[in-house]
N, C-alpha and C positions, 0 to 999 in steps of 0.2 A: 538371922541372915536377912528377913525381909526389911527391916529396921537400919541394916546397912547399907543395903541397897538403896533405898529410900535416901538417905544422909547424900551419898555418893549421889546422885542424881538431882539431888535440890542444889548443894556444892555447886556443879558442874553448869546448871539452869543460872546460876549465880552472878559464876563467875564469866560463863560467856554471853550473858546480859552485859556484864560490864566493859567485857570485850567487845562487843559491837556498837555499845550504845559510845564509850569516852576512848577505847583503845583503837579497834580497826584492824587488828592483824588477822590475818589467816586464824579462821577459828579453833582448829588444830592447837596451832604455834602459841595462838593468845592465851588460850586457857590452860595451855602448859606453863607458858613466861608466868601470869598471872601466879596460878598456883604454888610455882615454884619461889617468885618474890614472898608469897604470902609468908611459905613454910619458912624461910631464910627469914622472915621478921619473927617469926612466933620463937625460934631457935636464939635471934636475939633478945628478945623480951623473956626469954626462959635465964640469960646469965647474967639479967637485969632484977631476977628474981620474980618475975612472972612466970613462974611455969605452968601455970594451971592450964593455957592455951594450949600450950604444945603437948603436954601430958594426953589433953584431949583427942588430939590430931594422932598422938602415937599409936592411944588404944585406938580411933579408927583403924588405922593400916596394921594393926598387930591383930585384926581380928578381920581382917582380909587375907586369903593366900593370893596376893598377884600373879605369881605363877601358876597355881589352879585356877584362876578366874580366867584371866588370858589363854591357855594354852587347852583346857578343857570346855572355857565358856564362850567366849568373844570370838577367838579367834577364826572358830567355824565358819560362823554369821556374815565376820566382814574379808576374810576369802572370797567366799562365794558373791556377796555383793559386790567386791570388787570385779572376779571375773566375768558379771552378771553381762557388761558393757563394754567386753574387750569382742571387740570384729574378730570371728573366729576364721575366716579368710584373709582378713587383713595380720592375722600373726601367723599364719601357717604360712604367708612370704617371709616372715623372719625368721622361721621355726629352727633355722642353723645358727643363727648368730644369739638368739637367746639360749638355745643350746647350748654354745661355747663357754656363754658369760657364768650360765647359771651351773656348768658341772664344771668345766674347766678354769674358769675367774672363781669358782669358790674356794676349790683344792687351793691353786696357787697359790691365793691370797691368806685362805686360813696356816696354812706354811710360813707364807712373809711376815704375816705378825707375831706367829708364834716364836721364829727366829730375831725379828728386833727388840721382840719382849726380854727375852732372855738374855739379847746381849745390854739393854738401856737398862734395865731396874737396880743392877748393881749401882748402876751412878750413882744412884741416891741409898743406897745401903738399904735395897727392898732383894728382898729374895724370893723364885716363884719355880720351881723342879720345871724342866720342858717338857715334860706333860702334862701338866697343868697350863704354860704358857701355850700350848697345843690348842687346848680347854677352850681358853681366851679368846686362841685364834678363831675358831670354829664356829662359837655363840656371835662373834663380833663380823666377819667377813660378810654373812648374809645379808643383801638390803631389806630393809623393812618393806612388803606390800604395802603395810594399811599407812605409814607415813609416806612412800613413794608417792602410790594412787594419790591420796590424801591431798600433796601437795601438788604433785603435776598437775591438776585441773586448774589451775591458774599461773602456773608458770608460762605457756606456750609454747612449747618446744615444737619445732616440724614435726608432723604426724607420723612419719617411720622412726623417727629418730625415740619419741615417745613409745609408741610401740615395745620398741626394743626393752626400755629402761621397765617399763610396765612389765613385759613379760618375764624379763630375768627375775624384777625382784617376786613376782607373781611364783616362780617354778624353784628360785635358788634358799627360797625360806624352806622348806622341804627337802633339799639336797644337804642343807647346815644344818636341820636340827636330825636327820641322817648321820652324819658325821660327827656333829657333839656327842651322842647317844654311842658312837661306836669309841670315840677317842676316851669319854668319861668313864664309862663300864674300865678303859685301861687302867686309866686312872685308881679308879676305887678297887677295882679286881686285883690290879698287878698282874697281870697274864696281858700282853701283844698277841691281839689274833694274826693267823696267816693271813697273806692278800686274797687268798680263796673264800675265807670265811665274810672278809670285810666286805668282798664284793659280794657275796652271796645277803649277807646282811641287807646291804645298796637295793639289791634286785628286789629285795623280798617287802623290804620298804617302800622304794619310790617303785618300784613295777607293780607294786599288789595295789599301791596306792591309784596309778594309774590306771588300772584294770578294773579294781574296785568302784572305781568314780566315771568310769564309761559305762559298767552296770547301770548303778545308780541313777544316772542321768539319763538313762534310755529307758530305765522302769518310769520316772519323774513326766518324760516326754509322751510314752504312752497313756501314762493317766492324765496328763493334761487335754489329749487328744481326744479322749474319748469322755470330755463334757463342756458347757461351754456356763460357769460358774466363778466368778473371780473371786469370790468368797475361798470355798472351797481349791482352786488353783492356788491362790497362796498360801494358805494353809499350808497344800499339800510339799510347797518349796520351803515353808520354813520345817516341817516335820523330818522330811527326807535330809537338810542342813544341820538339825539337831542328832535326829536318829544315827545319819550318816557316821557322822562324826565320831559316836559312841560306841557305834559299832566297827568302825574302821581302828580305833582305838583296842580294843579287845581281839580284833583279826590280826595286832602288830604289824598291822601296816601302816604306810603315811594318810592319816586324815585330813594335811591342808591341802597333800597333791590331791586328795580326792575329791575334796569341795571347788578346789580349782576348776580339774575337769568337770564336774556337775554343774558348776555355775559355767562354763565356756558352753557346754552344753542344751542344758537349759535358755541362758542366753541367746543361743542361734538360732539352733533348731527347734527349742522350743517356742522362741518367739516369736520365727516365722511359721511356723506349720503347724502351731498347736493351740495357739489362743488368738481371740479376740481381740482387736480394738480397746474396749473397756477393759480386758484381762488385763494387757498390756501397759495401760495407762498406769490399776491400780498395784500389779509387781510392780511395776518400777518404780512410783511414788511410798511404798511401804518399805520396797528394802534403800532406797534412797535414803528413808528417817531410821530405819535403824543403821545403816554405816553413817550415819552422821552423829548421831546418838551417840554409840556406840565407840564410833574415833574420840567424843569430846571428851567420855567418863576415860575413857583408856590414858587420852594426855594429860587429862588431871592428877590423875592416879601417880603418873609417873612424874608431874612435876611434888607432889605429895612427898615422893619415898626418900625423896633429900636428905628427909629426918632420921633414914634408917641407916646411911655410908657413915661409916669411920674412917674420917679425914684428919691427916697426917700434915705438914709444911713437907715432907720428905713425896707423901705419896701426890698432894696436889702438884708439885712440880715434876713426878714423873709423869700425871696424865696429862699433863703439859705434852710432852713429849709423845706420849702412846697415841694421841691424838695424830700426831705427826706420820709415827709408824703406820698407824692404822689407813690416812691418806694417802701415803706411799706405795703400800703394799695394794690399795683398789686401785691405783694409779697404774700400778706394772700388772697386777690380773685384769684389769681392761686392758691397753695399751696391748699387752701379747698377744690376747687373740684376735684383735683389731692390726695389728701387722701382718701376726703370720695368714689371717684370711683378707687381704683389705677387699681383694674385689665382690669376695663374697656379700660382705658388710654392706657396702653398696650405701656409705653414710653420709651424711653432711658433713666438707671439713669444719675439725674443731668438736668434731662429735666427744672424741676421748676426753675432750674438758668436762664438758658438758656429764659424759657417764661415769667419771669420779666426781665432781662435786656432786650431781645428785643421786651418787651411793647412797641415802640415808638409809641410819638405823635407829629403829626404835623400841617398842613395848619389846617386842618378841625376844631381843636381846637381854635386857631387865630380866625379863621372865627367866631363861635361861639361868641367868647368872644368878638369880634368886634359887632354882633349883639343886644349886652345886649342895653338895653334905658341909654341915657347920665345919667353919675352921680358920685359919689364916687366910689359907689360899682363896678360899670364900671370898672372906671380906677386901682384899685386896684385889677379886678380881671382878667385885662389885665394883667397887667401887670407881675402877680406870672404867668399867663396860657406861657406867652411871655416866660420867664424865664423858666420853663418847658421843651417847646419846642426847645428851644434852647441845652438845657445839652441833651434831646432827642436825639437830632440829632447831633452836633457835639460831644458828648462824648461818649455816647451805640451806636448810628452807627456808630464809629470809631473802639469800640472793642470788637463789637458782633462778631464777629469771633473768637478773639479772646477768649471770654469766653465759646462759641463752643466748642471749642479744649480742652480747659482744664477740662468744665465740663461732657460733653458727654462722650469724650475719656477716664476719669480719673478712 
């Protein structure tokens, strides 16, 4: 394992040397683009009769679980470094409108696409049961935090309006992997729970998670308080990040809501009233290189897994289309609760462009859909989720800024 980690880390030093030194993109986006050309050459040099490259490439990612790494390793770490930097007064003004997006924009939307799903894949003679297309919905509807964050720091968006986009996808990754977990169990079980059991599931999830991660954060804040060691102080944030997580996992509860709050926590209150100056300076500069770290191995990874979709003429030209669905359906789960609350919202016109184009989705999605039980339904719902994430990322975080500018401003 240490041997791949290692591979996976030199790769990624690699290829975003080559990103910054002749490309220039957002380092995220580069070393995914990067990656992703690479594997698409090695794929062709394999029906060239080169395959000894990609053979290579395969045993790396066949002896990676992506969705174990992600969802039990990574995802912890850069949660909570994202929440590290979110003003925990400046989101508790929005604390209604990320609400809306993040419970009510996720139901609706994992709904809209589960129903476009099911009615477009016939076109192309694809077939997917709706619950499974449900599946789809649920894994797919969530915005990615660590691509969201990732990218807004240079996009520019008005600072509430960011806010917003930051907190939804910060609280609605937690709400969907909530709902995939109750929609899949249907799936694979065959048993429809009550709306009692689902909602009690909900509670037991995001509330223990919530609950959980206010502990945590207040245990975090009192031992920070009571030394003044930044040695020691980070440690103690990355322990309670790793510990947390593992133990919130075994509680069945949500471990990203909980690193969430521990990092909103830590964050505010701990970084006013509980450290140093020097403390200060070095949490921020440590967990700074590990979410960047950390973001560049994750993008690579999934420009990588290219090699693992089975791709059809039939099924590329539906996620043509599912691409479609899937922008539609965050189009009208924004746009609704942005109507039916507008004064609440309190946003720049032009907002709702702005908080569908940059819906993005990423790793966490992949991961998901790498989790489904082997089968058709699998690899077909890989591989639209694949597709997805790909226009995601290199195409709306290429020109979310740009439609910033023109929608905001205009």
């Amino acid at each position: 394992m240490f041997d791949i980690a290692i591979s996976c880390l030199v790769l990624t030093a690699l290829l975003a040397y080559f990103n910054h030194r002749f490309v220039g993109l957002p380092t995220t986006i580069g070393v995914m683009g990067i990656a992703l050309l690479l594997s698409l050459a090695l794929i062709g040099l394999d029906k060239l009769g080169f395959g000894v490259f990609r053979e290579y490439e395969q045993a790396l990612l066949s002896s990676i679980d992506f969705s174990e790494v992600l969802m039990q390793g990574m995802l912890s770490l850069l949660l909570f470094a994202g929440a590290l930097h979110v003003d925990l007064s400046e989101l508790r003004a929005v604390r209604w409108q990320v609400g809306a997006l993040a419970v009510f924009g996720t139901v609706l939307s994992s709904l809209l696409v589960a129903l476009g799903l099911w009615y477009v894949l016939p076109w192309f003679g694809l077939s997917l049961s709706f619950i499974y297309c449900l599946v789809f919905g649920t894994l797919i509807s969530p915005t990615d935090p660590i691509a969201v964050m990732g990218i807004l720091k240079s996009a520019g968006a008005p600072k509430r309006l960011e806010l917003v986009i930051a907190g939804e996808s910060l609280f609605n990754d937690g709400v969907g992997v909530v709902l995939f977990t109750l929609v899949l169990a249907m799936a694979v079980g065959g048993q429809t729970p009550s709306v009692g059991e689902g909602f009690a599931l909900l509670l037991q999830e995001a509330g223990g998670g919530i609950l959980f991660g206010l502990a945590l954060g207040y245990l975090v804040f009192v031992m920070l308080r009571s030394i003044d060691s930044y040695q020691e102080e980070v440690l103690i944030t990355l322990a309670a990040v790793l510990g947390g997580y593992a133990l919130a996992d075994r509680l069945h509860i949500s471990g990203p809501l909980a690193m969430v709050v521990v990092g909103l926590v830590v964050g505010n209150h701990g970084r006013a009233l509980a450290m140093s100056d020097k403390t200060r300076q070095h949490l921020d500069m440590f967990w700074e290189l590990i979410d960047e770290i950390l973001n560049s191995v994750l993008f690579v990874l999934i420009g990588l897994e290219v090699t693992l979709i089975h791709l059809s003429l039939n099924l590329a030209l539906a996620s043509v289309v599912v691409i479609v669905v899937a922008l539609s359906a965050r189009l009208l789960s924004v746009a609704g609760p942005i109507a039916l609350f507008r004064n609440a919202f309190q946003l720049p016109e032009g907002s709702w462009q702005v908080l569908t184009w940059g819906g993005l989705r990423g790793g966490i999605s992949v991961a998901l859909a790498l989790s489904l039980p082997t089968g058709p339904a699998r690899d077909t719902i890989l591989t639209l989720t694949y597709a997805i994430v790909v226009f995601s990322i290199l195409v709306q975080g290429l020109t979310i800024g740009s439609v910033i500018r023109k929608a905001v401003t205009a």
